[in-house]
N, C-alpha and C positions, 0 to 999 in steps of 0.2 A: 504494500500500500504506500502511495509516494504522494505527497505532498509539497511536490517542489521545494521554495525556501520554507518554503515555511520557515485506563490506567491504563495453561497452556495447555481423546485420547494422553493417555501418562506417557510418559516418555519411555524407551526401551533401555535395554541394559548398554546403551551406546551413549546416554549423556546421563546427564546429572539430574537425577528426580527431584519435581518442587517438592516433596514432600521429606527430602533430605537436604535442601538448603542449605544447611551447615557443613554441608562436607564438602560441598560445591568451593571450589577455591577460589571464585569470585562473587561471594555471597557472604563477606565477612559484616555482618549485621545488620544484614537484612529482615531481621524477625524483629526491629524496634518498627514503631510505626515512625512516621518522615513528622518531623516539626515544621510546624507553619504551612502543613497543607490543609486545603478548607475547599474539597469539592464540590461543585454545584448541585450532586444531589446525593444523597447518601444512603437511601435504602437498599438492603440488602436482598428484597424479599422477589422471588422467581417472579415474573411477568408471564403475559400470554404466549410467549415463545418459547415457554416450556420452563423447566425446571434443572437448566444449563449449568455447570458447576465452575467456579472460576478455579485458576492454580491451587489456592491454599486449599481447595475441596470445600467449599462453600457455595450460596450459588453467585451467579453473577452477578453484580450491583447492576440498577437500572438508571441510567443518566435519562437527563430532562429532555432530550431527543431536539429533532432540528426546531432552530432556531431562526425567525426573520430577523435578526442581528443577534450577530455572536461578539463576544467581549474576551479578550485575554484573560483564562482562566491562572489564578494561582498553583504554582509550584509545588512537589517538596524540596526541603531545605537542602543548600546544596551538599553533595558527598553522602546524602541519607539514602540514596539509593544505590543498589550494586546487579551490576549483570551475570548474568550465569550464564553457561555456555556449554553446548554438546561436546559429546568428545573431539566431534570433527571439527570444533569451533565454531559452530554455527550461535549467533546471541541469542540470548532467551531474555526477557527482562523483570524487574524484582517484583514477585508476587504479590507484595506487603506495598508497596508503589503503582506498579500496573496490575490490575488482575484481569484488566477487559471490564469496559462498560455497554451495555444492551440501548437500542434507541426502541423505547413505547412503542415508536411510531411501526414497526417493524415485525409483525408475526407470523404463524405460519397462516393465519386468515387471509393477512394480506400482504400475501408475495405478490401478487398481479397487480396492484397499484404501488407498490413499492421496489425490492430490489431485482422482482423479476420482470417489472414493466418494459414495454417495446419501448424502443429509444432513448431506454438509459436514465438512471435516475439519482447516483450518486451528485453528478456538478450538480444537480438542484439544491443541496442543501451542505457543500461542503463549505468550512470556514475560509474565508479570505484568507491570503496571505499577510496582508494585511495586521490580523491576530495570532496564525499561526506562527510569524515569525519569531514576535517575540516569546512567545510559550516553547517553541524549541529552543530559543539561546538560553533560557530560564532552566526548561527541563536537561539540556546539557550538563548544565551543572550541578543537578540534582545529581544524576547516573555517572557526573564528574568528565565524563566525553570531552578528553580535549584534541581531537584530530579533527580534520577538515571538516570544518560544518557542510561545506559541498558535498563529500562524499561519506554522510548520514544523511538517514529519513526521517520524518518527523513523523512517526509509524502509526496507525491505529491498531492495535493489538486485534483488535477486532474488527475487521474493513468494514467501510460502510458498505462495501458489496456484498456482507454478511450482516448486515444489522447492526452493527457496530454505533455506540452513538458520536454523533460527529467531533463534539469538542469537551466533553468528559476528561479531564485530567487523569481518572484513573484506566481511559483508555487509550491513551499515545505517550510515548516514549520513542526520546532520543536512540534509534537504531543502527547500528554503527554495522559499518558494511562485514561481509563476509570473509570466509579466510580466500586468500588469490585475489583480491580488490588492488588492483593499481591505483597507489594515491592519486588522488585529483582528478582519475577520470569519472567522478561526478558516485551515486548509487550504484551500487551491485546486490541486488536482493531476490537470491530467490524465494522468498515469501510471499512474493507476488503471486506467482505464477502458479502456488499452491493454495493461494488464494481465490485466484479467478477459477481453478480445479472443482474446488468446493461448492463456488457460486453456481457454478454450470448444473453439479449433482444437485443442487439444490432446487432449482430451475424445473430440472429432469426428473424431479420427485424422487429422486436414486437414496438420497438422507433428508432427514427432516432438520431445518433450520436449524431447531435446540442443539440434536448433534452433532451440528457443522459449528457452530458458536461454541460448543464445550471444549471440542477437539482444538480447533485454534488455538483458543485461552488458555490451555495446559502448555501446548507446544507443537507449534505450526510444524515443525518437523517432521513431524509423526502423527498427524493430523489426518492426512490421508489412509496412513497402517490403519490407525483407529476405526476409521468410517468404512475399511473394506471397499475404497473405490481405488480404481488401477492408479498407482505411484504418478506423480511428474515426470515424464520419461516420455509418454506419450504424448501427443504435441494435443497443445490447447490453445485456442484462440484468444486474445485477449480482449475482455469487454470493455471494464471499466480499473485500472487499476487506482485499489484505494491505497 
């Protein structure tokens, strides 16, 4: 999910399980919660997209969904967040900071007016650059991200091409490219692409929303294992990348 300039299926015995956290070697305290952050919406309680469970295994927090003007949401404080990372190095982001936040607007009622509508419906309601800019140089320093702000994304844990809510703080995080990223030439994420995978299955009735928003929010890596739809490997179209 890329946002120009602009909170994770369990993971297998190849990275580091959110439910081990602590052993993870870049997760050294991550089980405080982040000082000075102040969410725009705070419930924790399952919505009509089912009963979706975020990293810590709880469910998903439900954010306030799109907005006819979005505002630069507050931070965690900086250094209060830490990344965690597959074996192969692929990022994961801190459970306790991002766990994925859910948009109201978004269920499996209404996939056909929302992320499965003909002609696309994420640019309708994503946030300006404008806002998201400064919430990435903010959240950078939350997860401490000091490399090329050009080559990270200002991520939604949970795309809006999955429901995801647009400007939830506890659902984007500074995304810092992958292992083999040549500095400077801008993002490298295959998250995307496993991204758009899911949207499709989703589309296709193949998974049901809830499923597809669980499996992310653990760990987009393994996102696809989890749901039993054929790996990224096989070529997919791109629709909307969030």
């Amino acid at each position: 999910m890329r946002l120009g300039a602009g909170w994770g299926g369990r993971a297998t015995a190849a990275v580091c399980l959110v439910v081990a956290v602590s052993a993870c070697s870049d997760s050294k305290g991550s089980s405080a919660k982040p000082a000075g952050y102040a969410p725009s919406a705070t419930s924790g309680a399952p919505g009509a997209s089912g009963p979706a469970a975020a990293a810590g295994g709880g469910a998903i927090p439900i954010g306030p969904g799109p907005q006819a003007k979005y505002a630069a949401q507050p931070q965690p404080a900086p250094g209060t967040c830490h990344y965690r990372h597959t074996a192969t190095g692929e990022p994961l982001p801190d459970p306790q900071c991002t766990p994925g936040a859910l948009s109201p607007a978004v269920t499996q009622a209404t996939l056909a007016t929302t992320i499965c509508k003909a002609g696309g419906y994420t640019s309708t309601i994503r946030p300006p650059v404008s806002v998201t800019g400064k919430e990435k140089t903010d959240n950078a320093k939350s997860y401490g991200y000091t490399g090329p702000m050009g080559d990270a994304e200002y991520d939604h844990l949970i795309s809006l091409q999955l429901g995801g809510d647009p400007n939830d703080p506890r659902n984007l995080w500074v995304e810092p490219p992958s292992p083999g990223h040549v500095p400077g030439k801008g993002p490298n994420n295959p998250k995307d692409s496993v991204e758009t995978h899911l949207h499709t299955a989703i589309c296709k009735n193949q998974v049901t929303l809830a499923a597809a928003q669980q499996a992310i929010a653990a760990d987009w890596t393994t996102a696809e294992a989890k749901l039993g739809i054929s790996p990224a490997g096989s070529p997919v179209e791109p629709i909307e990348s969030d």
